[in-house]
C-alpha positions in Angstrom: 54.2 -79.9 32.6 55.9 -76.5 31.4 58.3 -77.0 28.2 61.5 -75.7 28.4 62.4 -72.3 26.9 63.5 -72.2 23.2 66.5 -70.6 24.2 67.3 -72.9 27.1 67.1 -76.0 24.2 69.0 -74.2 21.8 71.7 -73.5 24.6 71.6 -76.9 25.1 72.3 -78.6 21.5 75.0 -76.0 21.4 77.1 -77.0 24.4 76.2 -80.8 23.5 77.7 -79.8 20.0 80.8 -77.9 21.4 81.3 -80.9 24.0 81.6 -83.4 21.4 83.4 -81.1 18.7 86.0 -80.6 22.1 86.0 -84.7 22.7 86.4 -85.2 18.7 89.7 -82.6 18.9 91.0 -84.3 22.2 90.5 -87.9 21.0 92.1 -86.5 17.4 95.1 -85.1 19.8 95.2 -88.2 21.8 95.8 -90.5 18.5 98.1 -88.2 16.7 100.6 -88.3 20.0 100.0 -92.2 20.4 101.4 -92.5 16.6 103.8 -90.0 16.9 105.6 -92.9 20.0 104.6 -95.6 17.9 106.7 -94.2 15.2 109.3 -93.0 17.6 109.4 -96.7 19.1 109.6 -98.2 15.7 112.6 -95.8 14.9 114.3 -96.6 17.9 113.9 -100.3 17.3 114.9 -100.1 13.4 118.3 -98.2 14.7 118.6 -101.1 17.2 117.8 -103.7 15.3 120.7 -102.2 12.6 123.0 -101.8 14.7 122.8 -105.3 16.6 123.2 -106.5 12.9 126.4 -104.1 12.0 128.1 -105.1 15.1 127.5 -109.0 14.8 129.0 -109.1 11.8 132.1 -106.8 12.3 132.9 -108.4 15.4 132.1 -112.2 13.2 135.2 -110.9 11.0 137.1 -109.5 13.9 137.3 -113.0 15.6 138.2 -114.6 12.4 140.9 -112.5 11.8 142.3 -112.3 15.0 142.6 -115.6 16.0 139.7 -116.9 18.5 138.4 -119.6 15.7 141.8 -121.1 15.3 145.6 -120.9 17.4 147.3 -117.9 18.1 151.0 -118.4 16.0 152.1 -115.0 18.5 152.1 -115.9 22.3 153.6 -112.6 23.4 150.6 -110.9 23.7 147.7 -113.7 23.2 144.6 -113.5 25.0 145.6 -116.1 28.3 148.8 -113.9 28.8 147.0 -110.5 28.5 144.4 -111.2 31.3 147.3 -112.6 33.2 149.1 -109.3 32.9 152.2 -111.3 31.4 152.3 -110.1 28.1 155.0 -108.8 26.4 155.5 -104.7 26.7 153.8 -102.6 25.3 150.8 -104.8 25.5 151.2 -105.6 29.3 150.2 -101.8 29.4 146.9 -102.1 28.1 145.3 -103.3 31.2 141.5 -101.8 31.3 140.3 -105.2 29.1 142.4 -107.5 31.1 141.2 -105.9 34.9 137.1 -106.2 33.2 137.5 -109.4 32.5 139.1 -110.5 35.6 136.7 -108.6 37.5 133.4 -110.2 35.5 134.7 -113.8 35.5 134.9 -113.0 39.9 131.4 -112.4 40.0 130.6 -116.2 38.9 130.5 -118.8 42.1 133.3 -122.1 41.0 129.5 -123.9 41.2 128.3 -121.8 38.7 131.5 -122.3 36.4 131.9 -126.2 37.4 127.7 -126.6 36.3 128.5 -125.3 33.2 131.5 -126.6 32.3 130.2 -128.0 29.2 128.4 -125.5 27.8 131.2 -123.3 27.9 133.6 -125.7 27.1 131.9 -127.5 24.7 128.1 -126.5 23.4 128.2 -123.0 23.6 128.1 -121.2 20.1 131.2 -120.1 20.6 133.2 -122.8 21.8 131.7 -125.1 19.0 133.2 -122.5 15.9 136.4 -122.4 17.7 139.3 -123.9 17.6 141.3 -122.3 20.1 142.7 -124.1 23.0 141.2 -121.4 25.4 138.2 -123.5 25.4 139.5 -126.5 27.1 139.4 -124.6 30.3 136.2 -123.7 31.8 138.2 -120.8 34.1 139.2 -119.3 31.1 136.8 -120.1 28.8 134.3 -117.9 30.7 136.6 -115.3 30.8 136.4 -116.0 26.4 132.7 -115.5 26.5 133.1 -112.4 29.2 135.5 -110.9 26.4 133.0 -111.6 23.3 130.4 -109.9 25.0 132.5 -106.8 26.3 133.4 -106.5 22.6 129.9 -106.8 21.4 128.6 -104.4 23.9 131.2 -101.8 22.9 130.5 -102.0 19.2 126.9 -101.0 20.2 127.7 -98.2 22.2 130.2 -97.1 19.7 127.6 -96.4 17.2 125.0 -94.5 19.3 128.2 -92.6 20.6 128.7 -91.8 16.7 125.4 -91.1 16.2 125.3 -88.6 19.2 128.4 -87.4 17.8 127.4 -86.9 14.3 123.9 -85.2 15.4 126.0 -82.7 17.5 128.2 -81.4 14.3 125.9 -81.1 12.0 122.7 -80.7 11.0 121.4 -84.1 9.1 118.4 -85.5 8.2 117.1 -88.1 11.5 117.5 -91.0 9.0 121.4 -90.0 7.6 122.5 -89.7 11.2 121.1 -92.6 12.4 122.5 -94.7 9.1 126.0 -93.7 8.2 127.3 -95.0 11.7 126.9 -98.3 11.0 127.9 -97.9 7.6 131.3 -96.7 8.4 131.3 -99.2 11.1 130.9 -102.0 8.0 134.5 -100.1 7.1 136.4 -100.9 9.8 136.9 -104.8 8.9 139.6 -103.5 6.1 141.7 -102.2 9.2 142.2 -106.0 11.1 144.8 -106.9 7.4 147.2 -108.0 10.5 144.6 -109.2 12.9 143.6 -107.1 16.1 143.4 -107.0 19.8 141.0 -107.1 22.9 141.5 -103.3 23.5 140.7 -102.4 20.0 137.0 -101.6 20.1 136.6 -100.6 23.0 139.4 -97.9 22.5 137.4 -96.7 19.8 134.3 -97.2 22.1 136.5 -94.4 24.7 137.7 -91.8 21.9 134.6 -91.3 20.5 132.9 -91.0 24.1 135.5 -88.1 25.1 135.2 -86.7 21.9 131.5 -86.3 22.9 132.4 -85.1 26.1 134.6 -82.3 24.8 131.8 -81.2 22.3 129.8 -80.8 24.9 131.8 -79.6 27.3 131.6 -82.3 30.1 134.6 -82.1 31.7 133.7 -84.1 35.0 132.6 -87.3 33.0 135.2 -86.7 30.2 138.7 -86.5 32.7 137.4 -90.4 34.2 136.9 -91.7 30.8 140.6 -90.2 29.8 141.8 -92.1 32.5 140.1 -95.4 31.2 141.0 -94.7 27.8 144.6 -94.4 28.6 144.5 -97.5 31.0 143.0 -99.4 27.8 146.1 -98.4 25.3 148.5 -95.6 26.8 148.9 -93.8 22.9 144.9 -92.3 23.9 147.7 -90.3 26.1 147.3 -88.2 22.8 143.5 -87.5 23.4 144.9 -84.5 24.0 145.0 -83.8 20.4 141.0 -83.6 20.0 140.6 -81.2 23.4 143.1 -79.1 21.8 141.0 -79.0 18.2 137.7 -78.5 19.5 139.2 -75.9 22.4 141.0 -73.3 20.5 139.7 -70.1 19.8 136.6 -71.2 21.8 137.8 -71.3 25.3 139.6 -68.5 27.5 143.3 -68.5 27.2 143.3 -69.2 31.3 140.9 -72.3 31.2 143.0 -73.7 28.2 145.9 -73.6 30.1 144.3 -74.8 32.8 143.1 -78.2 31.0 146.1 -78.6 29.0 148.1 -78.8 32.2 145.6 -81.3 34.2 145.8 -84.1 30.5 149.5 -83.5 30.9 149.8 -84.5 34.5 147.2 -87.2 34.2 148.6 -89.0 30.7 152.0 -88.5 32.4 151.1 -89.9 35.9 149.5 -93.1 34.1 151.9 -93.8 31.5 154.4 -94.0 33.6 152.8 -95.9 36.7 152.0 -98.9 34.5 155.7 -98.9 32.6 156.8 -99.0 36.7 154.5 -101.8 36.6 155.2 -103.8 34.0 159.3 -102.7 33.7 160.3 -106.8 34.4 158.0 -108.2 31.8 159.7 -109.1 28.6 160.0 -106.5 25.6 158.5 -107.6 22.2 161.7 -108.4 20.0 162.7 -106.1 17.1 160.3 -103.6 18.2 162.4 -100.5 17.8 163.6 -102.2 14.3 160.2 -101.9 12.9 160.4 -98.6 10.8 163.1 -99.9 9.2 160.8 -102.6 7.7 158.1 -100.2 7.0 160.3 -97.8 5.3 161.1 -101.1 3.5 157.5 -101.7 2.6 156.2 -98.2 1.5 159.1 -97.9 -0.9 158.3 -101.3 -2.5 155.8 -100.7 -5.5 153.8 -103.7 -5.2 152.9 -102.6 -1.6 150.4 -100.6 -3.3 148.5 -103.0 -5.2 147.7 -105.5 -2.5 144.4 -106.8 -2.1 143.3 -109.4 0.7 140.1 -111.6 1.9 138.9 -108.8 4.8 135.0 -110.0 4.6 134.7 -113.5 3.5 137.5 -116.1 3.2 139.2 -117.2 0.1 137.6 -114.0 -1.4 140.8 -111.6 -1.8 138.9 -108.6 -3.3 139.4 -105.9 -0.6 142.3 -103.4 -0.7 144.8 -104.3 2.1 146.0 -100.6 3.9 148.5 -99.7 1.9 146.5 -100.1 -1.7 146.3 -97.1 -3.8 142.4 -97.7 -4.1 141.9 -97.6 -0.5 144.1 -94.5 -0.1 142.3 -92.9 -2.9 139.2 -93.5 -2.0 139.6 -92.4 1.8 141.3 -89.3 0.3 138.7 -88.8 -2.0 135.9 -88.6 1.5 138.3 -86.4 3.6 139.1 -83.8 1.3 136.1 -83.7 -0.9 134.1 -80.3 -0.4 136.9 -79.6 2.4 136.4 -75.6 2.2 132.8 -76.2 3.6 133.3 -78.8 6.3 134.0 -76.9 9.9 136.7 -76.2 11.5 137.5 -78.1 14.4 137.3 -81.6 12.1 139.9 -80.3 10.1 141.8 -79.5 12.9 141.3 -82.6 14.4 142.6 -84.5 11.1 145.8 -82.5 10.9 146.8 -82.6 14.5 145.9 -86.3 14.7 147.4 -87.1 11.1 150.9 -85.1 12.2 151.4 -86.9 15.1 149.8 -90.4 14.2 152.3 -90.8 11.4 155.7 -90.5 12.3 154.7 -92.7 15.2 152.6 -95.5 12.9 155.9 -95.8 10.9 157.9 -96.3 14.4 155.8 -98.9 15.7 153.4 -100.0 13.5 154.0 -102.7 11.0 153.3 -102.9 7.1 150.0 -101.6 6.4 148.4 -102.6 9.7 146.1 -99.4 9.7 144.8 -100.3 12.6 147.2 -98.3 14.4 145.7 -95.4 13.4 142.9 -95.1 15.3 143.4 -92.0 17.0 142.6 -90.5 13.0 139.7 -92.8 12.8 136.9 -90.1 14.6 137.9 -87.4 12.1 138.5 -89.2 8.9 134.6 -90.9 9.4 133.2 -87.0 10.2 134.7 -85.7 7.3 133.8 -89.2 4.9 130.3 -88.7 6.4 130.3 -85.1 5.5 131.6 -85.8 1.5 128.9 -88.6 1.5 126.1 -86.2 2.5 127.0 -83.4 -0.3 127.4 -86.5 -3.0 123.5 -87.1 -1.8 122.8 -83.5 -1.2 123.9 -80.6 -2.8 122.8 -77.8 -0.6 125.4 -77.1 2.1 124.9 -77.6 5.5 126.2 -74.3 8.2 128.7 -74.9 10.2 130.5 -73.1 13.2 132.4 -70.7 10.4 129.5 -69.9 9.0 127.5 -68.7 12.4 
């Protein structure tokens, strides 16, 4: 039998070299890509997983604070009259929270709710750390639950709005963007010094998704979620205020017009459909005579030095709103490095600050900060800016630098 040519075998050990040097970088590929996911998985989870822990706990301090672990002492607006739509005005506004709840608590049978009565009544986390009254119903204390988990599912997508938010305006790290959400979320706990509402986070949860919107220009999911927003609390009528910051200078002069008049229509069209509405339920008493108390309180020094138990109870070491520490130190976060921080954030805190004010010391009361929240979006993207350069010393560009 012949032998093969030598150049023939040699032809052969090369291409069984090249195949496997071509299998060795495909397998090599392969690998990198499957821990590149793994490590993209194990991000994703980590954010998760902080997040699920962030909002447990502020929403732990909410419900302490606003009454679900022990009786309401106001029954004007409390949670029973709310989803009734007999609260008091302004609160029989609000009706978003009150319409999801009612809607959720219809899609469970009267089998359903009468099988577990006790659990929800009785043996259900919840209902065992309360000590509300709203639990001896098993109609409404599924519509309890219903409103825990609404809140809890709004605190999540409040921070991976933020996060969206915060990846869109500037230019962090992976690991600061994904972080400082959930630390200025562990912030908000000093705002519920007078308690809080059902609406509240998922107000928040609404700004901070149009305020995406607008950054990005997504004008047919943004108008719905207006509507919502002003359906939930009728002052997000002012969400005109962060279109208007992020608009200017950037948009034609015809399409600015255009959008200014369509929020006007639409915040007009809903505010006053739901004051038709509501015009025969009661009004909350002394309402219009709260600035005079407020003026009252801002002039009193000791207003200033008040400290309260925000985090844990009978622990009074956080600031209350009106104490010159937290002032300082949220002054301190907004205007540090302000010269560098862009444009339309500063924008944004001045429009929302001017008009937020006069009407805080209206109808707020005391130092419930709370209020506020329409200034909440800007004061955390400029804090989360001042915290960067404290880590950070190389400035980031911004829109007035491009």
């Amino acid at each position: 039998m012949e032998e093969a040519p030598t150049h023939q075998v040699g032809f052969a050990v090369e291409n069984r070299e090249a195949g496997y040097f071509i299998h060795r970088q495909t397998y090599g590929l392969k690998m990198k890509a499957l821990l590149q996911k793994a490590c993209s998985m194990s991000r994703s989870f980590i954010v998760m997983l902080m997040y699920a822990v962030a909002a447990f706990c502020v929403l732990h301090i909410f419900m302490l604070n606003n009454g679900w672990f022990r009786e309401l002492s106001d029954s004007g607006f409390s949670f029973d009259r709310m989803i009734s739509f007999t609260a008091d005005r302004p609160f029989a506004y609000r009706v978003l929270m009150p319409a999801l709840i009612n809607a959720g608590a219809f899609l469970f049978s009267k089998d359903f709710i009468h099988l577990h009565k006790k659990w929800l009544t009785e043996s259900s986390p919840l209902a065992r750390y309360a000590k509300n009254k709203l639990f001896m119903q098993e109609d409404m204390a599924l519509k309890v639950h219903l409103e825990y988990f609404y809140l809890y599912i709004s605190l999540i997508f409040l921070l991976y709005a933020v996060r969206a938010i915060t990846q869109n305006i500037y230019a962090f790290p992976s690991v600061f963007s994904d972080v400082t959400p959930a630390i200025g979320l562990l912030f908000l706990p000093l705002t519920f010094t007078w308690g809080g509402h059902i609406y509240d986070f998922p107000e928040l949860l609404l700004m901070a998704l149009c305020l995406l919107c607008i950054i990005k220009k997504k004008w047919l999911l943004y108008y719905p979620l207006f509507c919502f927003a002003i359906l939930n609390k009728e002052v997000n009528v002012l969400l005109i205020l962060f279109f208007m910051a992020f608009s200017l200078g950037t948009m034609a002069k015809k399409d600015l017009l255009k959008h200014v008049v369509g929020h006007v229509l639409i915040g007009a069209s809903l505010v006053l459909w739901v004051r038709y509405l509501f015009a025969g339920n009661p009004h909350i008493p002394g309402l219009h005579d709260y600035w005079k108390q407020n003026i009252l309180f801002w002039m009193n020094p000791k207003s200033y030095f008040l400290f309260w138990d925000a985090y844990h109870v009978g622990v009074p070491i956080s600031p209350r709103g009106s104490n010159i520490l937290l002032l300082a130190f949220t002054a301190f976060f907004v205007f540090y490095k302000w010269e560098d921080k862009p444009r339309e954030i500063k924008r944004l805190f001045i429009y929302t600050t001017t008009c937020m004010t006069p009407l805080y010391l209206y109808g707020g009361w005391a130092d419930e900060i709370r209020t506020l929240s329409l200034m909440f979006p800007a004061i955390y993207l400029l804090g989360v800016y001042s915290f960067y350069r404290l880590i950070y010393t190389h400035k980031l560009p911004t829109g007035d630098d491009l």
